[in-house]
PDB file as gemmi writes it, atoms N, CA and C in Angstrom:
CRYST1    1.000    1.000    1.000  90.00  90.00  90.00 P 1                      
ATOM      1  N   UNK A   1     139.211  85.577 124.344  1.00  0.00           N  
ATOM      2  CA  UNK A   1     138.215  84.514 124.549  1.00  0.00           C  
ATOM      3  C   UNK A   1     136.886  85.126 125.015  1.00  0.00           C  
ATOM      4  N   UNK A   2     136.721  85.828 125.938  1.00  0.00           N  
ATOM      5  CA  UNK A   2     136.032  86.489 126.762  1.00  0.00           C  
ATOM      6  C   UNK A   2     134.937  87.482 125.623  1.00  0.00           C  
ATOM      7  N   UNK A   3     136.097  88.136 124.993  1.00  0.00           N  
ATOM      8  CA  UNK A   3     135.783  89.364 123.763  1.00  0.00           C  
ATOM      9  C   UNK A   3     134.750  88.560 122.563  1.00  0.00           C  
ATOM     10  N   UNK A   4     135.234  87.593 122.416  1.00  0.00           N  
ATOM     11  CA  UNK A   4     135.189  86.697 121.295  1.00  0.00           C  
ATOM     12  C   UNK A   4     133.185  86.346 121.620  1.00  0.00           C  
ATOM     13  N   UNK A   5     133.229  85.624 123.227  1.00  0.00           N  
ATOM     14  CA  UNK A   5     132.450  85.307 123.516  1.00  0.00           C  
ATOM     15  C   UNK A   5     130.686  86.566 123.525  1.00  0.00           C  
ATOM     16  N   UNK A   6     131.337  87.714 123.797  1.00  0.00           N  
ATOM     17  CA  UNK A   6     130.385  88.352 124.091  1.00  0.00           C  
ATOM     18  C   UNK A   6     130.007  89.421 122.641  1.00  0.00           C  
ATOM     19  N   UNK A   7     131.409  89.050 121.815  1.00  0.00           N  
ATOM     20  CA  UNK A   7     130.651  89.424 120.559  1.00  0.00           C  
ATOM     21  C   UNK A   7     129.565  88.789 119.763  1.00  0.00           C  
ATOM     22  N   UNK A   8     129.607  87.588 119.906  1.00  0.00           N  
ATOM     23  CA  UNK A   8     128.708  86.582 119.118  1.00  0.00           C  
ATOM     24  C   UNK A   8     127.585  86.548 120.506  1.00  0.00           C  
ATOM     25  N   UNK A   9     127.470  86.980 121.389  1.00  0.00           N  
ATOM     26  CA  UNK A   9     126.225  86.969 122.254  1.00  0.00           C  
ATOM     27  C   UNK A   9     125.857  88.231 121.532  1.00  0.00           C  
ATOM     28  N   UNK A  10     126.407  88.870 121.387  1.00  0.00           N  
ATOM     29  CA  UNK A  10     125.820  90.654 121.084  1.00  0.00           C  
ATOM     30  C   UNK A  10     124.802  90.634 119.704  1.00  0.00           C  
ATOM     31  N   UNK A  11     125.952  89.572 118.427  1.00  0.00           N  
ATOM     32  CA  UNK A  11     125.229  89.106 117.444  1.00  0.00           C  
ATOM     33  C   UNK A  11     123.973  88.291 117.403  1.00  0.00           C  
ATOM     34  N   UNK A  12     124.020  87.791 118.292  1.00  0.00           N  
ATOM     35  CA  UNK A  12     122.923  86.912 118.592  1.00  0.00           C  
ATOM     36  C   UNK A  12     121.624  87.724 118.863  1.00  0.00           C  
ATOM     37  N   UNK A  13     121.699  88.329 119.900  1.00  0.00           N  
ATOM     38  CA  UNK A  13     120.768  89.189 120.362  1.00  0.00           C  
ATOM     39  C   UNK A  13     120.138  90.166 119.381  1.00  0.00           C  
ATOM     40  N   UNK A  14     121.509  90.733 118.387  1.00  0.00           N  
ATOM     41  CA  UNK A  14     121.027  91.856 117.311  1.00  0.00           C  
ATOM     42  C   UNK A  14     120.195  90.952 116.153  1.00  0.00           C  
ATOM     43  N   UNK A  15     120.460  89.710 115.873  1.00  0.00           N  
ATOM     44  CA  UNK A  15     119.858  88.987 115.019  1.00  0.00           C  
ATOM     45  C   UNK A  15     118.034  88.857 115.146  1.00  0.00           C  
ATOM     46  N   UNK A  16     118.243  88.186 116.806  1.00  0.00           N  
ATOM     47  CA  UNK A  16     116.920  87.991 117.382  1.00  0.00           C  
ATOM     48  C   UNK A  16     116.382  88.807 117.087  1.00  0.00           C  
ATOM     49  N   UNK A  17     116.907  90.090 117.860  1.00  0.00           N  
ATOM     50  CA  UNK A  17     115.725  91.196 117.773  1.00  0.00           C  
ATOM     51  C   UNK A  17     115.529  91.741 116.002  1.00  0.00           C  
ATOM     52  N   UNK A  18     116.266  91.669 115.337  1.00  0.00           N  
ATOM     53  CA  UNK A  18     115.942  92.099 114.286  1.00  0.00           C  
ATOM     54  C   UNK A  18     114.903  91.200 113.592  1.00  0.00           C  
ATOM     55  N   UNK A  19     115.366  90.066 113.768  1.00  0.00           N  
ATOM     56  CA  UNK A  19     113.710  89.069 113.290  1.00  0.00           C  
ATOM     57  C   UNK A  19     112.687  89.333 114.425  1.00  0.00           C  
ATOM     58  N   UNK A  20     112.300  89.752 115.411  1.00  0.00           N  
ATOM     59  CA  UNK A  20     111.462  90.251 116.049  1.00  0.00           C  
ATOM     60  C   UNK A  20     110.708  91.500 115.067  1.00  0.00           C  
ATOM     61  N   UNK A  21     111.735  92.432 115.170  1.00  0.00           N  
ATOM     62  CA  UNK A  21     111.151  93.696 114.723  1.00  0.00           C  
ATOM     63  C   UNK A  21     110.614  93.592 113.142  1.00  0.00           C  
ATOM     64  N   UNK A  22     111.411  92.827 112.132  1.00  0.00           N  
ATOM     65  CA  UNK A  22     110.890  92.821 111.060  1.00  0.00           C  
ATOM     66  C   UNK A  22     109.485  92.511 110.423  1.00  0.00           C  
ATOM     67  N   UNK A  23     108.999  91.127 111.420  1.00  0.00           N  
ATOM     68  CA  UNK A  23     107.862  90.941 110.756  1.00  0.00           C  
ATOM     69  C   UNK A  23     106.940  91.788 111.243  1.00  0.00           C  
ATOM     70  N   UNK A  24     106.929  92.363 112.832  1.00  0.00           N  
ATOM     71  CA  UNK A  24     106.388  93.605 113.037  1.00  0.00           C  
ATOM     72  C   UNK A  24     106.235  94.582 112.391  1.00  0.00           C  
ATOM     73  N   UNK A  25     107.428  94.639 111.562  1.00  0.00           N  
ATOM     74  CA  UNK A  25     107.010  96.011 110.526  1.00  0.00           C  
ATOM     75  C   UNK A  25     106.036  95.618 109.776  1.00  0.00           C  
ATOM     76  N   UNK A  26     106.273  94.539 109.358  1.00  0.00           N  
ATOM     77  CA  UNK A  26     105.665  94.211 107.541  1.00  0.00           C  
ATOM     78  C   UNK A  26     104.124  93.744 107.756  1.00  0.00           C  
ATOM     79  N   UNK A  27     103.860  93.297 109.357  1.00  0.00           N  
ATOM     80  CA  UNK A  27     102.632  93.204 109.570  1.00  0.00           C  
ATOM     81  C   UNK A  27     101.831  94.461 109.983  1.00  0.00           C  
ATOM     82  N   UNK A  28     102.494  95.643 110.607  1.00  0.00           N  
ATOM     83  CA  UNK A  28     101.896  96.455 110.594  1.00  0.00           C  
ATOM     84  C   UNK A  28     101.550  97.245 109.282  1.00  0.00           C  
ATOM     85  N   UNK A  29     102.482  97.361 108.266  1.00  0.00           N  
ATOM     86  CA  UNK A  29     102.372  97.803 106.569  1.00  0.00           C  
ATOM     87  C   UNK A  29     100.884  97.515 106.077  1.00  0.00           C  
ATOM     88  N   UNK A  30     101.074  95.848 106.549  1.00  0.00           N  
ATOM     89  CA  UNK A  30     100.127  95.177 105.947  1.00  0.00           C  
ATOM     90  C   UNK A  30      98.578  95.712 106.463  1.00  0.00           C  
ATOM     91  N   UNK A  31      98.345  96.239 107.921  1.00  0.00           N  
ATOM     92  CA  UNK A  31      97.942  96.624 108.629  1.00  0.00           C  
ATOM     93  C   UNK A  31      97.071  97.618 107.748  1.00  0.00           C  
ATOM     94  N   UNK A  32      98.184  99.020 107.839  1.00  0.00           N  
ATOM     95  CA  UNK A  32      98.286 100.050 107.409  1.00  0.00           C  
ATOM     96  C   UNK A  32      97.540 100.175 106.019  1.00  0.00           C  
ATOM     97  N   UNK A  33      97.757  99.123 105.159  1.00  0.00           N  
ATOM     98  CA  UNK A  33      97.357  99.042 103.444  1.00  0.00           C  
ATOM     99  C   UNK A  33      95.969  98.755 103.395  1.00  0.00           C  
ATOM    100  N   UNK A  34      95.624  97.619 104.436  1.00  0.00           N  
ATOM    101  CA  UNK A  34      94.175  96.987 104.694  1.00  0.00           C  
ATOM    102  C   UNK A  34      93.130  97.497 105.269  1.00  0.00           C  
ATOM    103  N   UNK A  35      93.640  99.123 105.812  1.00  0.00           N  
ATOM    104  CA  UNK A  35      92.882  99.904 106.457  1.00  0.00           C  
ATOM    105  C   UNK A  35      91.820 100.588 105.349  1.00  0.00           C  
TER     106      UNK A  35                                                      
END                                                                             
């Protein structure tokens, strides 16, 4: 239960941050191209 619980917190978190970091990339690209 416990296991269960803190895997899908773990997922959660890896999700978040990965939509965090992504558009960061693609805005910095964009950044990068426009320079």
């Amino acid at each position: 239960m416990l296991g269960e619980f803190c895997s899908q917190l773990l997922q959660q978190i890896l999700f978040a941050s990965l939509g965090c970091l992504f558009p960061a990339l693609f805005t910095n690209q964009k950044l990068f191209l426009y320079r």
